[in-house]
C-alpha positions as CSV (number, residue, x, y, z in Angstrom):
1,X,0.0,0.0,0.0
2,X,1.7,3.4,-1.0
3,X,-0.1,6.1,1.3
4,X,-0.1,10.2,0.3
5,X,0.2,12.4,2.9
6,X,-0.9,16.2,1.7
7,X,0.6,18.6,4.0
8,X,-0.3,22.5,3.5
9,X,-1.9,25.9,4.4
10,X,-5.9,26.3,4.2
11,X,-7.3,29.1,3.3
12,X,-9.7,31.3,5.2
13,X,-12.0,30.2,2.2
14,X,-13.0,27.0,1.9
15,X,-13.6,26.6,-1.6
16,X,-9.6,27.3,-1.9
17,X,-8.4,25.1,0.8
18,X,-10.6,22.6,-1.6
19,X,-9.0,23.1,-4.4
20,X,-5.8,23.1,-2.6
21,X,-6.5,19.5,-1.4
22,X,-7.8,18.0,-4.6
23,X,-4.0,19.3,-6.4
24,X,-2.3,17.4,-3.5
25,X,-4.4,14.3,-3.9
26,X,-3.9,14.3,-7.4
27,X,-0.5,14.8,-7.4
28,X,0.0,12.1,-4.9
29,X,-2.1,9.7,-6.8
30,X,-0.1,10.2,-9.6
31,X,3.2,9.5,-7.9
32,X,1.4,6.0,-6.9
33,X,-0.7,6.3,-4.1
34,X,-3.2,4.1,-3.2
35,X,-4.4,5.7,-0.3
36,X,-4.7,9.7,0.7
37,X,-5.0,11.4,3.6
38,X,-5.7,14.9,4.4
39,X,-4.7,16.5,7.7
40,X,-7.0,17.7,10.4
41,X,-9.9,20.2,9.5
42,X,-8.2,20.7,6.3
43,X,-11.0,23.1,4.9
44,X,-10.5,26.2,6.5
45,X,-7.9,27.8,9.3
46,X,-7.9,26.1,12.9
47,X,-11.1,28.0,14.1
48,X,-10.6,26.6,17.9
49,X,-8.2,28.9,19.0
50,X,-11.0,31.1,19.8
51,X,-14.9,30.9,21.0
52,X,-17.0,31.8,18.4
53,X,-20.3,31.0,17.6
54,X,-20.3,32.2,13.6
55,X,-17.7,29.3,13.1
56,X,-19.8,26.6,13.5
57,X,-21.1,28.1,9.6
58,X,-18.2,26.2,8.2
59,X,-20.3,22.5,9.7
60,X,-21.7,20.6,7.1
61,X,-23.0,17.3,6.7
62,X,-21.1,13.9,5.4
63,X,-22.3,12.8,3.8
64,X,-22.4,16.4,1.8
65,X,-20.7,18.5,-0.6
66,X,-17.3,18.1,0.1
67,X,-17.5,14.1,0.5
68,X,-19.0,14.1,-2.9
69,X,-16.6,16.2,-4.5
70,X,-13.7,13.8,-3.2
71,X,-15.8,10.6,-4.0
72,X,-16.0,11.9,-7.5
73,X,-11.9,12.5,-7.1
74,X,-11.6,9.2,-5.1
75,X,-13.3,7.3,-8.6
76,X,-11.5,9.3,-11.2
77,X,-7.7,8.4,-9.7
78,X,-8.8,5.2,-8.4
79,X,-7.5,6.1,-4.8
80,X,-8.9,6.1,-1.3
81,X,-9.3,9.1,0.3
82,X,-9.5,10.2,4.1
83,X,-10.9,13.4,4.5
84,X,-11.5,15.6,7.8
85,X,-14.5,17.4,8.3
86,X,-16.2,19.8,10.6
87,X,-19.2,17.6,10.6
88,X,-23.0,19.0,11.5
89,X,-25.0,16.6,13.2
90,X,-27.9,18.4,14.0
91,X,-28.6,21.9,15.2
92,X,-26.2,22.4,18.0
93,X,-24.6,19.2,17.4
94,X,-21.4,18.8,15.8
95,X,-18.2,16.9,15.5
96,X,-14.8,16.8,14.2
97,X,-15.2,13.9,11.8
98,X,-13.0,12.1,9.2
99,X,-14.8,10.2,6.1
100,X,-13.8,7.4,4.2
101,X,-13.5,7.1,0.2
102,X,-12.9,4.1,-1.6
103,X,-11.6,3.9,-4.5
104,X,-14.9,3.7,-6.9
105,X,-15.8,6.8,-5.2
106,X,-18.4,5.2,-2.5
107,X,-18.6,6.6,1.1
108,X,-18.0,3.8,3.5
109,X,-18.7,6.0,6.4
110,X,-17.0,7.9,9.1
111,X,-15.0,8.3,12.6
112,X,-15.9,11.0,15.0
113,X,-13.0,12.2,17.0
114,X,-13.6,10.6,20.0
115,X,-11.1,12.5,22.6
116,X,-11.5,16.0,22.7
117,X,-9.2,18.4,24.0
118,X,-9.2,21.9,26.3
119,X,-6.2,23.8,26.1
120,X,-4.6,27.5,26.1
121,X,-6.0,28.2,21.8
122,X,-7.3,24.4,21.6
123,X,-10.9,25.2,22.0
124,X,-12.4,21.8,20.7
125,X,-15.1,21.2,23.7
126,X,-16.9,24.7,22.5
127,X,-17.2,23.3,19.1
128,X,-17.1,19.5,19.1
129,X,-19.2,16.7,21.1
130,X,-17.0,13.5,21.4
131,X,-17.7,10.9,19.0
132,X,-20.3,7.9,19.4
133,X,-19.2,5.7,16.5
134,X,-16.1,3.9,17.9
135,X,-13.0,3.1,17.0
136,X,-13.4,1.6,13.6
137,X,-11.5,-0.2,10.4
138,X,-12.7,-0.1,7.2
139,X,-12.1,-3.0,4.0
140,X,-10.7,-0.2,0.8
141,X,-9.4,-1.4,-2.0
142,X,-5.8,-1.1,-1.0
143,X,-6.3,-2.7,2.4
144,X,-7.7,-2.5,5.8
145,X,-7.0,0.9,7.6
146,X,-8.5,2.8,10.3
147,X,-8.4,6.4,10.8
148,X,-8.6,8.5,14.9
149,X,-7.7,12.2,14.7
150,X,-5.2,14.4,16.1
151,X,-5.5,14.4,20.3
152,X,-6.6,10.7,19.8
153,X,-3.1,9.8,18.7
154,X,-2.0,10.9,22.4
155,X,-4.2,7.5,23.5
156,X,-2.8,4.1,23.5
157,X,-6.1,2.6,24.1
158,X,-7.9,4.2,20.5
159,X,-4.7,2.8,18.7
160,X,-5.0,-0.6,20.3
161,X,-8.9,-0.9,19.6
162,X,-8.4,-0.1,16.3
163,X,-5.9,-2.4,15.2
164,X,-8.3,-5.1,17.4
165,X,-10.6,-4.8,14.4
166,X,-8.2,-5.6,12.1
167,X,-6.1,-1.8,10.9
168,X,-3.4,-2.8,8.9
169,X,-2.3,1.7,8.8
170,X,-3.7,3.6,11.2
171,X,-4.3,7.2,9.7
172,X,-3.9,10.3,12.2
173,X,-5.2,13.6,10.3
174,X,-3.3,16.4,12.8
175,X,-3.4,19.9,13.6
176,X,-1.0,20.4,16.0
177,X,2.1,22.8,16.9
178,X,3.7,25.4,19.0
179,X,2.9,28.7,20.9
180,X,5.0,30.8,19.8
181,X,6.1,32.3,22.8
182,X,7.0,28.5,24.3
183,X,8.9,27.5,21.5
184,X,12.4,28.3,22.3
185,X,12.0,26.6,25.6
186,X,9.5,23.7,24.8
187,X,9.2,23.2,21.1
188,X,11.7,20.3,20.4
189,X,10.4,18.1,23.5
190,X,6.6,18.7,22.2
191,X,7.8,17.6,19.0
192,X,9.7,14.8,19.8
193,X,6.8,13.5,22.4
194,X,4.3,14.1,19.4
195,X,6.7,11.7,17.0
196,X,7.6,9.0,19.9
197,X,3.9,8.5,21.1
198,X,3.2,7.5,17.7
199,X,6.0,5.6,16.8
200,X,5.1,3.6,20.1
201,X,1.3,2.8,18.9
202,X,3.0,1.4,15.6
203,X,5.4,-0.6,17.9
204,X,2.7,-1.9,20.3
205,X,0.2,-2.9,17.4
206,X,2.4,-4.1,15.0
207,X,1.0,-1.2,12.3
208,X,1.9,1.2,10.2
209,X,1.2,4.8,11.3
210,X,0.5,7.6,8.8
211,X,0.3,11.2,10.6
212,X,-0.5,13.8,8.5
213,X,0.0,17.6,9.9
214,X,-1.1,21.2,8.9
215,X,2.0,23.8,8.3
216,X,2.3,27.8,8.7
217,X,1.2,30.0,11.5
218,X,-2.8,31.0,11.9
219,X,-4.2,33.4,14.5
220,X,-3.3,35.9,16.5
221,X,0.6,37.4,15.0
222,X,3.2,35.9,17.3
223,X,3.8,35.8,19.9
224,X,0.3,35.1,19.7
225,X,-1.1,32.1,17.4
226,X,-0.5,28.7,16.4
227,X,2.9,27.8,14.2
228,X,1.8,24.7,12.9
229,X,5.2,22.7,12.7
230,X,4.1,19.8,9.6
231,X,6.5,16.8,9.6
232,X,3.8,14.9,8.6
233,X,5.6,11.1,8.7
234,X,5.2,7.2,8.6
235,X,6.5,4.9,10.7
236,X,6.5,0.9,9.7
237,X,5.4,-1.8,12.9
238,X,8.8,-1.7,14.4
239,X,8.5,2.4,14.6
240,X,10.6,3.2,11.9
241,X,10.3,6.9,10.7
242,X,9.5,5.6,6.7
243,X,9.9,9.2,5.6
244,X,9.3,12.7,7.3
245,X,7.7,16.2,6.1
246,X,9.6,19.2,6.9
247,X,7.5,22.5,8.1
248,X,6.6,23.8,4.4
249,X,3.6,22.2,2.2
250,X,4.6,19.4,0.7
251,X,2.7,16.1,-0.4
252,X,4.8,12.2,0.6
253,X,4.6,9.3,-1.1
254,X,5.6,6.1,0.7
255,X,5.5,2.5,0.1
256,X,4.3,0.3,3.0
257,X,4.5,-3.6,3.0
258,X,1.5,-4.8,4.6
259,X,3.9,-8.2,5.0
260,X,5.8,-6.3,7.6
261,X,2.3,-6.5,9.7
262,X,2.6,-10.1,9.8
263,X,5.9,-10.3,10.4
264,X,6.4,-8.0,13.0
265,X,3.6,-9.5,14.6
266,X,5.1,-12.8,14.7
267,X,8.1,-12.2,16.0
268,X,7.1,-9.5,18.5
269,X,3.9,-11.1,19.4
270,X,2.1,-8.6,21.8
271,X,-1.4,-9.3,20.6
272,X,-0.9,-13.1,21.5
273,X,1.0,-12.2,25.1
274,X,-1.9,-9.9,26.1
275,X,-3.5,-10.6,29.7
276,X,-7.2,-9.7,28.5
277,X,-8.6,-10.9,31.9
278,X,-6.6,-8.7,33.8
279,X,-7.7,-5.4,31.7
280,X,-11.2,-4.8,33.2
281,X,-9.7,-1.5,35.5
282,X,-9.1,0.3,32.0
283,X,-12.7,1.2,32.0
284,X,-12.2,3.3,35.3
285,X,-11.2,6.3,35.2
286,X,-8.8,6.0,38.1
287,X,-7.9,3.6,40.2
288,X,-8.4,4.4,44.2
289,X,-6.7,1.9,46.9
């Protein structure tokens, strides 16, 4: 399975950021992917650095207009597509959603974000509800994948359930990047944490890990804002960085052997070693003696 990552700037208009995305995916399909990924929200700038109630105009439905567009893309290239979505629900019930395109264009549904976060200009409990479908893996033409989003990836126990029902590639579409004021100080550790937690859920699983990032600075100028740092990457089922993005747009190609799941898993054989019947205290949320 070759995956595309499209790592760039969105717009303030969507229709733009659109167009944006549909150049990426076609230039990635043309250099051999089978499966694309966009990265978090990719339709607009990251809205959830502030509270505002006209942002939730930029909701729609999925299925809607933009997963038709891209099923129509997803059929002409032949590629699967995963595309992240501020989804609307219902009136005054939205989430932050990723959809699923196969490669003859069909929609074979969707993954609502199912952690959401509350930090200094990460605003997501104002906008988003947490997801209800659960962690899911989906049959595509170029294999079996599943698909979490951004503050997700910070949970071992999303990873693990998804590659339970069978994820060959777990996809992570990301928004995610420094303050500028904290960067001097913080910026490699939060970058390297960001990298090793998810080279760890490729290790644990026996996956392949595809986490694709947003680039450029949005909001407030610095020191206020976001800098959105990209290195987008893809790390194999013994955590090996495949290939990297650096902090400008740029769209990767990379070539996974889905053999590797097998044989990783053989030879490192967690899922077989696991003490199910000793796991039922994960449900709580802490554990008091």
């Amino acid at each position: 399975m070759a995956v595309g990552l499209v790592q760039m700037r969105s717009d303030d208009d969507p229709s733009v950021s659109l167009e944006r995305a549909v150049a990426g995916v076609r230039e990635a399909a043309a250099r051999g992917a089978a499966v694309v990924c966009l990265q978090e929200l990719f339709l607009g700038p990251y809205f959830c650095q502030t509270e505002d109630h006209a942002q939730f105009r930029r909701a729609e439905p999925i299925p809607g207009p933009t997963t038709e567009r891209l099923g129509a893309l997803a059929k002409e290239l032949g590629v699967v597509i995963v595309a992240s979505l501020f989804e609307k629900r219902a009136e005054g019930l939205y989430h932050n959603t990723a959809a699923v395109l196969d490669a003859d264009g069909s929609y074979l549904g969707k993954y609502r974000k199912m952690h959401i976060p509350d930090d200094p200009q990460f605003h997501e409990k104002f906008y988003f509800a947490p997801g209800d479908t659960g962690f899911r893996a989906w049959d595509t033409r170029a294999g079996r994948i599943g698909v979490l989003v951004c503050w997700d990836q910070w949970y071992p126990e999303g990873a693990r359930l998804t590659a339970l029902h069978g994820a060959q590639v777990l996809f992570y579409p990301t928004a995610i990047g420094w303050l500028p004021a904290e960067k001097a100080e913080y910026g490699a550790a939060q970058r390297d944490a960001w990298t090793t937690m998810q080279r760890s859920h490729a290790i644990a699983n026996g996956v392949f890990v595809v986490a694709v990032n947003r680039v450029g600075h949005e909001g407030a100028a610095a020191p206020g804002g976001i800098e959105f740092w990209g290195g987008s990457f893809v790390a194999d089922p013994y955590g090996k960085v495949l290939a990297r993005a650096g902090e400008g747009e740029e769209v990767l190609v990379v070539e996974c052997d889905l053999g590797l799941v097998d044989t990783a898993r053989t030879h490192w054989p967690f899922l077989r070693d696991r003490r199910i019947d000793a796991y039922g205290d994960l449900t709580r949320r802490f554990i008091d003696d």
